[in-house]
mmJSON file of the N, C-alpha and C atoms, coordinates in Angstrom:
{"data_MODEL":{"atom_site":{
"group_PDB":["ATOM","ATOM","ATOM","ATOM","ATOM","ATOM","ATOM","ATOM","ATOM","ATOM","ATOM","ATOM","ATOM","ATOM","ATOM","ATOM","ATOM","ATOM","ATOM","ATOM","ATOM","ATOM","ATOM","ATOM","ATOM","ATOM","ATOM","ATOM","ATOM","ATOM","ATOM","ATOM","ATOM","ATOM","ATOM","ATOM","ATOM","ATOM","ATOM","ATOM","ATOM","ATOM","ATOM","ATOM","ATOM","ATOM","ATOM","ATOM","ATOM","ATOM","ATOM","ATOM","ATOM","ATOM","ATOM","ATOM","ATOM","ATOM","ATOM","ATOM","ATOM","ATOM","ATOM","ATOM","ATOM","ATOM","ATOM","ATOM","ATOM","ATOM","ATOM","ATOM","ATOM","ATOM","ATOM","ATOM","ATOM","ATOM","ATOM","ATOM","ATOM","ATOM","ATOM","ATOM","ATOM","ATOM","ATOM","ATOM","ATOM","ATOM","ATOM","ATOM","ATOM","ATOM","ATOM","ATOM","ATOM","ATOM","ATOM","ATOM","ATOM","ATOM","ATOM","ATOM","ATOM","ATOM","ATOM","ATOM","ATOM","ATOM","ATOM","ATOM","ATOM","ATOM","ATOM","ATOM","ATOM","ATOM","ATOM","ATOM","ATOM","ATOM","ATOM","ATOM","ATOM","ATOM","ATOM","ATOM","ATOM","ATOM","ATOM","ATOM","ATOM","ATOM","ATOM","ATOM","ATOM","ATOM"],
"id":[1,2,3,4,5,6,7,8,9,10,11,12,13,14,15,16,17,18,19,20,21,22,23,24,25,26,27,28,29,30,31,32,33,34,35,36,37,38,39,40,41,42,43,44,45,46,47,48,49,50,51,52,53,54,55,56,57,58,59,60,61,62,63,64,65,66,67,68,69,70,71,72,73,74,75,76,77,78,79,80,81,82,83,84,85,86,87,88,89,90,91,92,93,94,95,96,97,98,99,100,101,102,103,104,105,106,107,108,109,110,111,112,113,114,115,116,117,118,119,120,121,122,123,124,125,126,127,128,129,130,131,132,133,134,135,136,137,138],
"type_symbol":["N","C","C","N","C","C","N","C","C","N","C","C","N","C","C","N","C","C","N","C","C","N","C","C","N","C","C","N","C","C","N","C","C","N","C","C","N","C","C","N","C","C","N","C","C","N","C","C","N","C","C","N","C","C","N","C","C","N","C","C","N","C","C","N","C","C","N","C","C","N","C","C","N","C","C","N","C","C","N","C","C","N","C","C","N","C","C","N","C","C","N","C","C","N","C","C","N","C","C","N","C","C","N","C","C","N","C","C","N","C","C","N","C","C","N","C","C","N","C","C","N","C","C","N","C","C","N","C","C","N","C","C","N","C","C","N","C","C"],
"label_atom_id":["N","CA","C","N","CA","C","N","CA","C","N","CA","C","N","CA","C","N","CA","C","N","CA","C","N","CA","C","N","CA","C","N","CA","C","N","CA","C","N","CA","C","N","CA","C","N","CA","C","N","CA","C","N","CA","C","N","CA","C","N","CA","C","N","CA","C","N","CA","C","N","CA","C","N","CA","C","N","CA","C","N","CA","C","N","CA","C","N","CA","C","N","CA","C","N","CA","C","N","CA","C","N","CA","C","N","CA","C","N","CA","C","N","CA","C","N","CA","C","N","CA","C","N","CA","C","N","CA","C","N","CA","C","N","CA","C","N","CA","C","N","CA","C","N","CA","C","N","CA","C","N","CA","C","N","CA","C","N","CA","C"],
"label_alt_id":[null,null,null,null,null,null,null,null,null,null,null,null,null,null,null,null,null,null,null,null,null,null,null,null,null,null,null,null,null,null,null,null,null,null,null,null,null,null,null,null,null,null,null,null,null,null,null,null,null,null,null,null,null,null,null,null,null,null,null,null,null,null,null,null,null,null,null,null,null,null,null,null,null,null,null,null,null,null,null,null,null,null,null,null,null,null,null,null,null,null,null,null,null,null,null,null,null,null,null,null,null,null,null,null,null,null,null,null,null,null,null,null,null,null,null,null,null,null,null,null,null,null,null,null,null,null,null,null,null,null,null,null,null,null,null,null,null,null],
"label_comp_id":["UNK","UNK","UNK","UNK","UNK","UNK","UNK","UNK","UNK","UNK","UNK","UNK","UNK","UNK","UNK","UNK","UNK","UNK","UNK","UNK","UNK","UNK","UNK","UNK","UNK","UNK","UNK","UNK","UNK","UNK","UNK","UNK","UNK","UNK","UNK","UNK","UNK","UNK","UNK","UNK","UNK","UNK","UNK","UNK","UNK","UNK","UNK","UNK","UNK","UNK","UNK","UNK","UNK","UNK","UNK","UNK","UNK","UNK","UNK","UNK","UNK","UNK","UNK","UNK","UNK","UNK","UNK","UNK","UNK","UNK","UNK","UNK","UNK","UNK","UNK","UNK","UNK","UNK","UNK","UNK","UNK","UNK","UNK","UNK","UNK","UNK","UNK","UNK","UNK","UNK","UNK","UNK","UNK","UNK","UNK","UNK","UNK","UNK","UNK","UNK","UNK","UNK","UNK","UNK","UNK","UNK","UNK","UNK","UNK","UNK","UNK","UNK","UNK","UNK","UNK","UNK","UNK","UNK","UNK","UNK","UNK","UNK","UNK","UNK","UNK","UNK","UNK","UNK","UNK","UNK","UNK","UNK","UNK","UNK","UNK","UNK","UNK","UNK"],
"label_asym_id":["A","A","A","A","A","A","A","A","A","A","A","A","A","A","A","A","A","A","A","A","A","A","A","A","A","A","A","A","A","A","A","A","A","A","A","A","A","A","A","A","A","A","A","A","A","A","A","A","A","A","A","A","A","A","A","A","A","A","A","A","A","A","A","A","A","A","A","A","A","A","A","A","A","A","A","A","A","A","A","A","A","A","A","A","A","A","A","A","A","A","A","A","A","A","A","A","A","A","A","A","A","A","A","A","A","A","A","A","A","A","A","A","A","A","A","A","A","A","A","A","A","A","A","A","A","A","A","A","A","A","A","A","A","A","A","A","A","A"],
"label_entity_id":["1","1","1","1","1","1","1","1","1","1","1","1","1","1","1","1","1","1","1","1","1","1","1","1","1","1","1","1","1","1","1","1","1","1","1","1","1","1","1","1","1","1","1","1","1","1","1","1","1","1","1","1","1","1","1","1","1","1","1","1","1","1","1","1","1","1","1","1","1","1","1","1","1","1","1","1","1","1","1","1","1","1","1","1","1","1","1","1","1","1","1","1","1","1","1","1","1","1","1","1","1","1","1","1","1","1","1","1","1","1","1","1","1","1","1","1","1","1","1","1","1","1","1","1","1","1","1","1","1","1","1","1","1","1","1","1","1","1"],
"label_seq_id":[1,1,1,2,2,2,3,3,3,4,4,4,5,5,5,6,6,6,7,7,7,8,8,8,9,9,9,10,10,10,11,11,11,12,12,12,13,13,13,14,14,14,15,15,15,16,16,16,17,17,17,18,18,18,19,19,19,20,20,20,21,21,21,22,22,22,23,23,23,24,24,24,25,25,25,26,26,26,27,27,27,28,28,28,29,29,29,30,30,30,31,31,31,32,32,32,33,33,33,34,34,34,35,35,35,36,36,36,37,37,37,38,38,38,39,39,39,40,40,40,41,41,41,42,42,42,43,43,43,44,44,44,45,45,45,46,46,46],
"pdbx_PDB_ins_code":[null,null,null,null,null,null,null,null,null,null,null,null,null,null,null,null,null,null,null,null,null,null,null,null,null,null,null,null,null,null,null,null,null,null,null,null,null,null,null,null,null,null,null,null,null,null,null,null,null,null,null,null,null,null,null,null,null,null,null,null,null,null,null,null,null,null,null,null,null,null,null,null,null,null,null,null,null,null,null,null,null,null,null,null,null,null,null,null,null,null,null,null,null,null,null,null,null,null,null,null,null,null,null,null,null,null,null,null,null,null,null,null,null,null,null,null,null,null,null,null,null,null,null,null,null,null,null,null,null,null,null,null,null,null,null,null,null,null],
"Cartn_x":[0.821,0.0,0.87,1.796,2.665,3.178,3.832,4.561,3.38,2.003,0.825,0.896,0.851,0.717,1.499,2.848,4.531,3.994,4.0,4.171,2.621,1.62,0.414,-0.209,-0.189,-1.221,0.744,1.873,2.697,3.071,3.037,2.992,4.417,5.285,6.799,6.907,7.84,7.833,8.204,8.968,9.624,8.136,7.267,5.497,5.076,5.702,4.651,5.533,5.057,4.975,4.291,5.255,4.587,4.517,3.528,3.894,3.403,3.486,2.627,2.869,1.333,1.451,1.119,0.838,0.695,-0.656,-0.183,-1.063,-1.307,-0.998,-0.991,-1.956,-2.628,-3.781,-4.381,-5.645,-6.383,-7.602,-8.63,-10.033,-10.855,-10.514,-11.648,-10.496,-10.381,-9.545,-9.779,-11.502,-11.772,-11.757,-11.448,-11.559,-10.403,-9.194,-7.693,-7.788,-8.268,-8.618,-9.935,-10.453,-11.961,-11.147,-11.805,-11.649,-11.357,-11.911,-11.587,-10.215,-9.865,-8.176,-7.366,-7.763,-6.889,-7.263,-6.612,-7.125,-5.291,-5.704,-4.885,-5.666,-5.469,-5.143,-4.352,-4.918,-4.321,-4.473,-3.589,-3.535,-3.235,-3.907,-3.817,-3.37,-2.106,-1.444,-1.358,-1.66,-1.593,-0.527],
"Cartn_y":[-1.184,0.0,1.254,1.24,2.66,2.836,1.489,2.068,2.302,1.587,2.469,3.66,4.188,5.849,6.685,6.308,7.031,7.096,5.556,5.989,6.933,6.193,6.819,8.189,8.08,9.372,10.428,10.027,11.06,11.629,11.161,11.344,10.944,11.673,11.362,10.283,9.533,8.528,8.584,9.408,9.763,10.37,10.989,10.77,9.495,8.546,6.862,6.332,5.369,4.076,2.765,2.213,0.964,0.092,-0.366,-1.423,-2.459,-3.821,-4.965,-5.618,-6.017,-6.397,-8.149,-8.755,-10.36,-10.387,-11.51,-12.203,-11.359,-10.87,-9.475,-8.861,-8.027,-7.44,-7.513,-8.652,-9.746,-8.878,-8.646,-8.016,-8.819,-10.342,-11.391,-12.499,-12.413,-13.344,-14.768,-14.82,-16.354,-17.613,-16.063,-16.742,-15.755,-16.309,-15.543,-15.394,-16.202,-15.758,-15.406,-15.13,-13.894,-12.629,-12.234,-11.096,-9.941,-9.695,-8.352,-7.961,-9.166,-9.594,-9.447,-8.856,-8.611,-7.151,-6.741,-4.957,-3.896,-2.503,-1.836,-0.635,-0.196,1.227,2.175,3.108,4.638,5.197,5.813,7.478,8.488,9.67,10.84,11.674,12.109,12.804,14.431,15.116,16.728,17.567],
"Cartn_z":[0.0,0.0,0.0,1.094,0.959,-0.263,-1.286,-2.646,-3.823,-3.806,-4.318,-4.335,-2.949,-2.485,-2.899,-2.482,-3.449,-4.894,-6.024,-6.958,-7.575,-7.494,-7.966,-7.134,-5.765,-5.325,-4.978,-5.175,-5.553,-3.575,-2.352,-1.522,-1.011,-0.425,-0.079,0.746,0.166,0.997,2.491,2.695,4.303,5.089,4.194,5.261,5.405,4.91,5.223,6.054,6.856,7.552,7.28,7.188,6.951,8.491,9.244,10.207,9.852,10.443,10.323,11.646,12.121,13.174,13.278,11.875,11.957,12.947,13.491,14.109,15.906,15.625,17.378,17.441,16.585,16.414,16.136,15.964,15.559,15.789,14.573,14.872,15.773,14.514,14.818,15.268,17.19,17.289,17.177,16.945,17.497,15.716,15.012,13.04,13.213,13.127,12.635,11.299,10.119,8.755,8.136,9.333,9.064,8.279,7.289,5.971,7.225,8.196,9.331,9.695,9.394,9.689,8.831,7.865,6.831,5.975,6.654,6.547,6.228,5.917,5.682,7.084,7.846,8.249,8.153,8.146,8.036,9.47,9.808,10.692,10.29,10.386,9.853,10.693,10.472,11.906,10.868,11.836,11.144,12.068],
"occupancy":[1.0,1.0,1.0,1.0,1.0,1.0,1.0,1.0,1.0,1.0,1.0,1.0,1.0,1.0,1.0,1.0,1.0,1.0,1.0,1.0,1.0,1.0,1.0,1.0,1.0,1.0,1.0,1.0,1.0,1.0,1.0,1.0,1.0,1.0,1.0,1.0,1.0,1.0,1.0,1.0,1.0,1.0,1.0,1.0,1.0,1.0,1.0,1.0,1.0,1.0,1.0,1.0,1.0,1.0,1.0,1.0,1.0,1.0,1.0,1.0,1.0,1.0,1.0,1.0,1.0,1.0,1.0,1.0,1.0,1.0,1.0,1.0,1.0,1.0,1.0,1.0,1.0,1.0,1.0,1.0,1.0,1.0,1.0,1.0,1.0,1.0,1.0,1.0,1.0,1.0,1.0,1.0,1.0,1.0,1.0,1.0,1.0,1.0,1.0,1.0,1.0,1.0,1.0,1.0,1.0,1.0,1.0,1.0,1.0,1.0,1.0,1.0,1.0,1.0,1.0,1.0,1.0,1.0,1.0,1.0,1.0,1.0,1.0,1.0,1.0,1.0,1.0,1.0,1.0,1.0,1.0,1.0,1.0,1.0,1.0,1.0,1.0,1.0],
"B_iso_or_equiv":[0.0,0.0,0.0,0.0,0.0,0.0,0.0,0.0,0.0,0.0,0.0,0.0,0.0,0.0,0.0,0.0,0.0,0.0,0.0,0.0,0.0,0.0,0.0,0.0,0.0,0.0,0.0,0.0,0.0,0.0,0.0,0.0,0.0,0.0,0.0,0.0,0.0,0.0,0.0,0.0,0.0,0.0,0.0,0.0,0.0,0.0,0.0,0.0,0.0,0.0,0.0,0.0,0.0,0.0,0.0,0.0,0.0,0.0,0.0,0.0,0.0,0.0,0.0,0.0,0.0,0.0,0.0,0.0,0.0,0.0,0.0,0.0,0.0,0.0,0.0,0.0,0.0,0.0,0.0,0.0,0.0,0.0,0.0,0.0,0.0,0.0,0.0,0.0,0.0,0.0,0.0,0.0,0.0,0.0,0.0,0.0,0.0,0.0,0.0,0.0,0.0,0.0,0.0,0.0,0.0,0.0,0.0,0.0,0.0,0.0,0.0,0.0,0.0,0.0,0.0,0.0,0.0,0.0,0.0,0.0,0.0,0.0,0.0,0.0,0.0,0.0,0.0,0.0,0.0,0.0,0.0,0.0,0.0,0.0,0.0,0.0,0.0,0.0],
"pdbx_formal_charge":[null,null,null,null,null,null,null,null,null,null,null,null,null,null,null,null,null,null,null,null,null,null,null,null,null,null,null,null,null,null,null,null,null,null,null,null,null,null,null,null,null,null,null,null,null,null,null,null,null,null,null,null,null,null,null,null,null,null,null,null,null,null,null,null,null,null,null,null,null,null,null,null,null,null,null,null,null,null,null,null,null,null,null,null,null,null,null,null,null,null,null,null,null,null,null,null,null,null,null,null,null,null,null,null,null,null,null,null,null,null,null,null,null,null,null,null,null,null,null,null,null,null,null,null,null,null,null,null,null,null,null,null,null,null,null,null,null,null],
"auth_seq_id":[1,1,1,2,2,2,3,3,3,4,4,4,5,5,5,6,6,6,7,7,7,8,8,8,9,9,9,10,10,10,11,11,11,12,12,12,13,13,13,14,14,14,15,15,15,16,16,16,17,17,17,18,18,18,19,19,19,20,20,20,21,21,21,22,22,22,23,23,23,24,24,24,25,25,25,26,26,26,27,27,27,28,28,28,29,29,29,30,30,30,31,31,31,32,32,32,33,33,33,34,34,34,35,35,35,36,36,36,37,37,37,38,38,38,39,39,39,40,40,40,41,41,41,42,42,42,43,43,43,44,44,44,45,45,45,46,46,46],
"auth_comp_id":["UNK","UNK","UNK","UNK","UNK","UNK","UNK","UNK","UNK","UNK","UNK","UNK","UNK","UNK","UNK","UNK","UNK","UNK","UNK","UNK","UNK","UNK","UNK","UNK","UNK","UNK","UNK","UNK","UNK","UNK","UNK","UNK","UNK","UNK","UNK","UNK","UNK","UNK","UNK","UNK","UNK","UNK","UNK","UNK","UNK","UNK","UNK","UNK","UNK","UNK","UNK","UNK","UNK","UNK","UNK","UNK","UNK","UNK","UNK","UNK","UNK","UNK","UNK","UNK","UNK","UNK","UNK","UNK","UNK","UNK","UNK","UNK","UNK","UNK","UNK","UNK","UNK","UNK","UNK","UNK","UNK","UNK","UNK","UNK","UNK","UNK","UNK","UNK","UNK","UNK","UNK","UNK","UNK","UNK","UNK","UNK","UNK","UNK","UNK","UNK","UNK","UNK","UNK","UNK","UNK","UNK","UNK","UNK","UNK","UNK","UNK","UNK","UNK","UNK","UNK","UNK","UNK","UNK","UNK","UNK","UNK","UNK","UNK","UNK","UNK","UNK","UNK","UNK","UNK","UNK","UNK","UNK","UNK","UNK","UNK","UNK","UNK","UNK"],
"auth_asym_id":["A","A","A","A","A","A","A","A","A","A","A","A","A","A","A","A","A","A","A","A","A","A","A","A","A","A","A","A","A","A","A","A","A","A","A","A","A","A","A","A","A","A","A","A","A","A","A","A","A","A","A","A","A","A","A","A","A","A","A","A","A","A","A","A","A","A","A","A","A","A","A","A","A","A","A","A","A","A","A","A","A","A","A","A","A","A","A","A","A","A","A","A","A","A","A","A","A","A","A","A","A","A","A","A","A","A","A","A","A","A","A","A","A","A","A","A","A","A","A","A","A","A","A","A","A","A","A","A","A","A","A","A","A","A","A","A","A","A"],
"auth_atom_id":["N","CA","C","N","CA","C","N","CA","C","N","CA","C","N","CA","C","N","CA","C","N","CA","C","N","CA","C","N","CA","C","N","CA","C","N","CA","C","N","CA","C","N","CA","C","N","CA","C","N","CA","C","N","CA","C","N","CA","C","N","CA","C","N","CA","C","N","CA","C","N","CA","C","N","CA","C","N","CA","C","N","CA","C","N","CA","C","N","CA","C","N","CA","C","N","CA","C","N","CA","C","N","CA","C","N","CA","C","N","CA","C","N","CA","C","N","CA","C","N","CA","C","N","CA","C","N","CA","C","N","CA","C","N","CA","C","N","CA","C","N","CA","C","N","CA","C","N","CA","C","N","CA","C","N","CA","C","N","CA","C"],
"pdbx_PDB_model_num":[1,1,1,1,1,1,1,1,1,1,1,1,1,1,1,1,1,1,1,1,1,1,1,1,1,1,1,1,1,1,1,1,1,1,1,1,1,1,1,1,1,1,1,1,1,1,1,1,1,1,1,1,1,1,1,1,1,1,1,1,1,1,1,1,1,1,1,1,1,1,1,1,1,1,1,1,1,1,1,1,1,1,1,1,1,1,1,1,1,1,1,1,1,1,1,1,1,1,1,1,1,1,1,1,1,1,1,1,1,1,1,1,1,1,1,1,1,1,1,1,1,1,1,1,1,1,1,1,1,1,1,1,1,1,1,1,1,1]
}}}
């Protein structure tokens, strides 16, 4: 998703973060491959 953002929406890369948190931050802990669980977030820090 972050190199989407760089090349197409043109956004510096030194503004992104990428984290991944695996299996740690589980929406749907009781279905680990429930679709909830496999997501992109954003934070919008101003």
């Amino acid at each position: 998703m972050v190199d989407f953002m760089i090349e197409h929406e043109g956004i510096a890369s030194e503004r992104l973060k990428a984290v991944g948190y695996g299996s740690s931050q589980l929406k749907n802990t009781e279905n680990p491959m429930a679709a909830e669980n496999r997501r992109t977030e954003f934070e919008v820090i101003q």
